[in-house]
C-alpha positions as CSV (number, residue, x, y, z in Angstrom):
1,X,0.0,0.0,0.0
2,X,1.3,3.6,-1.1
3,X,1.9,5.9,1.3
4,X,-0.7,8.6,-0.1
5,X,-3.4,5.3,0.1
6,X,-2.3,5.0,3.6
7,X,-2.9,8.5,4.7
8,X,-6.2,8.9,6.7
9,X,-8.4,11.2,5.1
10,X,-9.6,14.5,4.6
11,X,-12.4,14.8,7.2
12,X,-14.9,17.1,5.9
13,X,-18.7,18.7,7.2
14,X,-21.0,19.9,5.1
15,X,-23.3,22.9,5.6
16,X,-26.1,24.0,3.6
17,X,-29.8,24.3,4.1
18,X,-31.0,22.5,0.9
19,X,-31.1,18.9,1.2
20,X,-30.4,18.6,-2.5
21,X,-27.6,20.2,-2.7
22,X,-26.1,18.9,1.0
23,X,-26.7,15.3,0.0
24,X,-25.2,15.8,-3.5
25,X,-21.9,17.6,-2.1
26,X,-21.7,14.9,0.3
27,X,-21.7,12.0,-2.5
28,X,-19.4,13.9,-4.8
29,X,-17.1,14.1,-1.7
30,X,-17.8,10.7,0.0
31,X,-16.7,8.8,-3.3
32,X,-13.2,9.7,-3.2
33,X,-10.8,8.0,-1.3
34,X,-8.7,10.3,0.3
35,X,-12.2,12.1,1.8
36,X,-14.3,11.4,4.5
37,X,-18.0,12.9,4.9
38,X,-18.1,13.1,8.9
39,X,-20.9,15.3,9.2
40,X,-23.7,17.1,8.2
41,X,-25.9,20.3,9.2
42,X,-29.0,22.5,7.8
43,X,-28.5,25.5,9.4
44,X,-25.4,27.6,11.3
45,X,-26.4,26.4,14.8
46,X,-26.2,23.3,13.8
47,X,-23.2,23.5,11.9
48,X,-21.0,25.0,14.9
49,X,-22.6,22.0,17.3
50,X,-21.7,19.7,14.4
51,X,-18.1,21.3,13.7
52,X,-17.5,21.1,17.5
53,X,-18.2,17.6,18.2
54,X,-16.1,16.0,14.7
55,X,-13.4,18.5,14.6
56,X,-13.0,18.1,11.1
57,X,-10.7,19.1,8.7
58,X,-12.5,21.0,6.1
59,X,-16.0,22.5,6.5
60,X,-17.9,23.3,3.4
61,X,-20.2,26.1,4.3
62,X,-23.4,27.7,2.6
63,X,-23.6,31.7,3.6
64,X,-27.5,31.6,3.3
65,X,-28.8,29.5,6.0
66,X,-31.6,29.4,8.9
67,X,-31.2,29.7,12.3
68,X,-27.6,31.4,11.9
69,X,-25.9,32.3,8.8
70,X,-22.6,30.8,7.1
71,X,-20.8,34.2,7.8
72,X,-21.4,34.1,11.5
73,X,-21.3,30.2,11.9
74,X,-17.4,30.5,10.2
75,X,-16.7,33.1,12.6
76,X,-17.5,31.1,15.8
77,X,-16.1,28.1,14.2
78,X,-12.7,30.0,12.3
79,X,-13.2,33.5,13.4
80,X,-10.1,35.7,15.3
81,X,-11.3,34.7,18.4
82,X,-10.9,30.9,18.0
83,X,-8.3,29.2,20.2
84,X,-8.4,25.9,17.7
85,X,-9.9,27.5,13.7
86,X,-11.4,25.0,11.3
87,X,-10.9,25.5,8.2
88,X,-14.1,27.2,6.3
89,X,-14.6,26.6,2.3
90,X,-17.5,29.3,1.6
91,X,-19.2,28.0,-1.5
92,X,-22.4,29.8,-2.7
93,X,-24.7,31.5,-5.9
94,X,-22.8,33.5,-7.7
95,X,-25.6,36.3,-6.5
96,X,-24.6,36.4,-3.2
97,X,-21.1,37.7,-3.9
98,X,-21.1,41.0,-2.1
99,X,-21.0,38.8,1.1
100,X,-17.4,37.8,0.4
101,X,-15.1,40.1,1.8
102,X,-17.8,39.4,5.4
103,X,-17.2,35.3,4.9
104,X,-13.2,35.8,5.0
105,X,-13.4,38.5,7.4
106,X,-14.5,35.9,9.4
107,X,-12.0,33.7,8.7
108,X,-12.9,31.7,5.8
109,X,-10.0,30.0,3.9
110,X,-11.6,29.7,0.5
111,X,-14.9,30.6,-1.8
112,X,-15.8,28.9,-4.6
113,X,-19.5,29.0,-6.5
114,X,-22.3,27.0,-6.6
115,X,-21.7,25.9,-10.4
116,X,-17.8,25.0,-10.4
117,X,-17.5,21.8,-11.6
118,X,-17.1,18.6,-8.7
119,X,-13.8,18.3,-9.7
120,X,-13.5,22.0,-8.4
121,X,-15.3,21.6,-5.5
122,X,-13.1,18.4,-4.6
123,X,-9.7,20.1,-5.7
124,X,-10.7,23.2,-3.7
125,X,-11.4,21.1,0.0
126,X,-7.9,19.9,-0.6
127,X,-6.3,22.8,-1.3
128,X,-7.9,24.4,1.6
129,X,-7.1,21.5,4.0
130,X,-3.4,21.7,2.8
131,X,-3.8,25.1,4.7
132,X,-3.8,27.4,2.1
133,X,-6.6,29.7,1.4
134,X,-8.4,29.5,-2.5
135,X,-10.5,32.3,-4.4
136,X,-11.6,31.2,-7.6
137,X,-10.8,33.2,-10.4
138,X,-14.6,34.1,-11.0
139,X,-14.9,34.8,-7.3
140,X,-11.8,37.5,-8.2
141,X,-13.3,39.1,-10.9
142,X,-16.5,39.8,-8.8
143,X,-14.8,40.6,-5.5
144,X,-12.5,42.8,-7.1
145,X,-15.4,44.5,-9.6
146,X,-17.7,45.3,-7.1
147,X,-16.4,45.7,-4.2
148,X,-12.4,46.4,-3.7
149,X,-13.0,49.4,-2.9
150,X,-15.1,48.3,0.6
151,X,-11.9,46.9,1.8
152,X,-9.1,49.1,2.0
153,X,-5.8,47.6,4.1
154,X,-4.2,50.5,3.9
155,X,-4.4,53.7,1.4
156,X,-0.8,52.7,-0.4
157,X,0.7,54.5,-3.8
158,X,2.3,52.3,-6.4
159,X,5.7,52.9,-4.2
160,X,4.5,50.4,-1.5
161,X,5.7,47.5,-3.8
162,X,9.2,48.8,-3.9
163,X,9.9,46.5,-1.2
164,X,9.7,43.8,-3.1
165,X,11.9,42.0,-5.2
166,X,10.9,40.7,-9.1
167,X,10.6,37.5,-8.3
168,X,8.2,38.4,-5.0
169,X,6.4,40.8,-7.6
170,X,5.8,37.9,-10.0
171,X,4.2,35.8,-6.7
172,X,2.0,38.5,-6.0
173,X,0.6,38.9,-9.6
174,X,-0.1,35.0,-9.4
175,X,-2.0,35.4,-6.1
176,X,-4.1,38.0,-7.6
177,X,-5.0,36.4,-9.9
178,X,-6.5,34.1,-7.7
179,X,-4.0,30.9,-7.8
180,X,-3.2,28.4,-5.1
181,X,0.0,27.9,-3.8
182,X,0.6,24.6,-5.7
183,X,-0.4,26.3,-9.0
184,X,2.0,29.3,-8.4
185,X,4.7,26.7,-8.0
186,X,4.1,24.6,-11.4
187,X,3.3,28.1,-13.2
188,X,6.6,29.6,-11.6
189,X,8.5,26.3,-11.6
190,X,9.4,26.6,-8.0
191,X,8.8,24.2,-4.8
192,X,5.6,24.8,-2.6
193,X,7.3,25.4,0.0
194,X,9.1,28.2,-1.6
195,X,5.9,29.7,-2.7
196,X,4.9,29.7,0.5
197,X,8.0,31.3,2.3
198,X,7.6,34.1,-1.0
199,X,3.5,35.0,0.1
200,X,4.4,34.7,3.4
201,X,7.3,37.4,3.0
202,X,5.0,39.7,0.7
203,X,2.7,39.3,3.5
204,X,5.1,40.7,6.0
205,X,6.6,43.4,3.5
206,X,2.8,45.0,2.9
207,X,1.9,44.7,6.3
208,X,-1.0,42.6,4.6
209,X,-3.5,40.2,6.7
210,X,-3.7,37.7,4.2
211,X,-3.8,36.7,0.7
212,X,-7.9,38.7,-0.1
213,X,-5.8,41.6,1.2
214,X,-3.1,41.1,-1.4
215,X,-6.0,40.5,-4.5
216,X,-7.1,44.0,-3.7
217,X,-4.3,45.8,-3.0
218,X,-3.1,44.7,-6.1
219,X,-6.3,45.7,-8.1
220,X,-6.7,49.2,-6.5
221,X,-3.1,50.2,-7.7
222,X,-4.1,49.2,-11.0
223,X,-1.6,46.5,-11.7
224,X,-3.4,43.4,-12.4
225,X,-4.2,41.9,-15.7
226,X,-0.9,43.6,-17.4
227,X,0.4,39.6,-19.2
């Protein structure tokens, strides 16, 4: 037996108050072998008591939901205030975009839609359980479009990215475009891990939270898109 087959799996819960679309997440997710469907909840409240008691690895959370919403469910089960975060994949309509920047606010790790394909949804759980965070590249376009301007990290001019080297300026472009770690490093072709000590040193040179904060800071100074 490999060692990847020997691996215990991704532990996952899912959240959403349409039985439909809960039982069909947790097929598509339950049929692969390196994932594990350990719970199940219809509304926030439920999702926190359910998130509590199975510790999992990944929760994949609806925002629209009875009882409590996804936004403040994630930020009683990932939030600031968490001694022990799960790790929160947001995925929702399309419609409900403006409701992004609240869902990592409150410490979401990803946000995909509604209509990405399964193999999406199933690439996305692991790339958030690898501990990185994802944005789809629609999710971008909208965040940025509509909203960047809500969010503002700092009020920087184009000389705030002075601090960073070309290469460092290259990772940054690739993050706002909204591209995980792993696909940074076959893009770049450079080791994960040293895509992750180059965002972790933009981070720190930008004084940036996270990633979201790097996709807009990046958009408001006018510098994505240029290739």
């Amino acid at each position: 037996m490999s060692a990847e087959a020997a691996a215990p799996p991704i532990r996952v819960v899912v959240c959403d108050d349409q039985e439909l679309v809960r039982t069909g997440f947790a097929t598509i997710i339950g049929a692969q072998p390196d994932l594990q469907v350990v719970g199940e909840a219809a509304d926030g409240r439920s999702a926190v008591h359910v998130v509590a008691r199975e510790r999992p690895d990944v929760v994949v959370m609806d925002i629209r939901m009875p009882q409590l919403d996804g936004i403040e469910a994630t930020r009683r089960i990932a939030g600031p205030d968490v001694s022990d975060p799960a790790k929160v994949l947001i995925v929702t309509t399309f419609n409900l975009d403006a409701l992004v920047f609240d869902a990592l606010r409150a410490g979401a790790s990803g946000f995909l839609l509604k209509d990405a394909r399964p193999a999406e949804l199933l690439h996305a759980i692991r790339v958030v359980a690898a501990g990185e965070s994802l944005l789809s590249p629609a999710i971008t376009r909208g965040l940025i479009g509509r909203f960047a301007e809500r969010v503002r990290p700092a009020d920087p001019d184009t000389g705030t990215l002075d601090a960073l080297t070309a290469r460092e300026r290259e990772v940054l472009a690739l993050v706002a475009e909204g591209l995980s770690n792993a696909e940074i490093a076959r893009a770049l072709v450079i080791s994960h891990e040293t895509v992750k000590t180059y965002v972790s040193r933009i981070l720190m040179k930008l004084d940036l939270r996270d990633r979201v904060q790097a996709v807009v800071l990046v958009h408001r100074l006018g510098l994505a898109g240029g290739h």
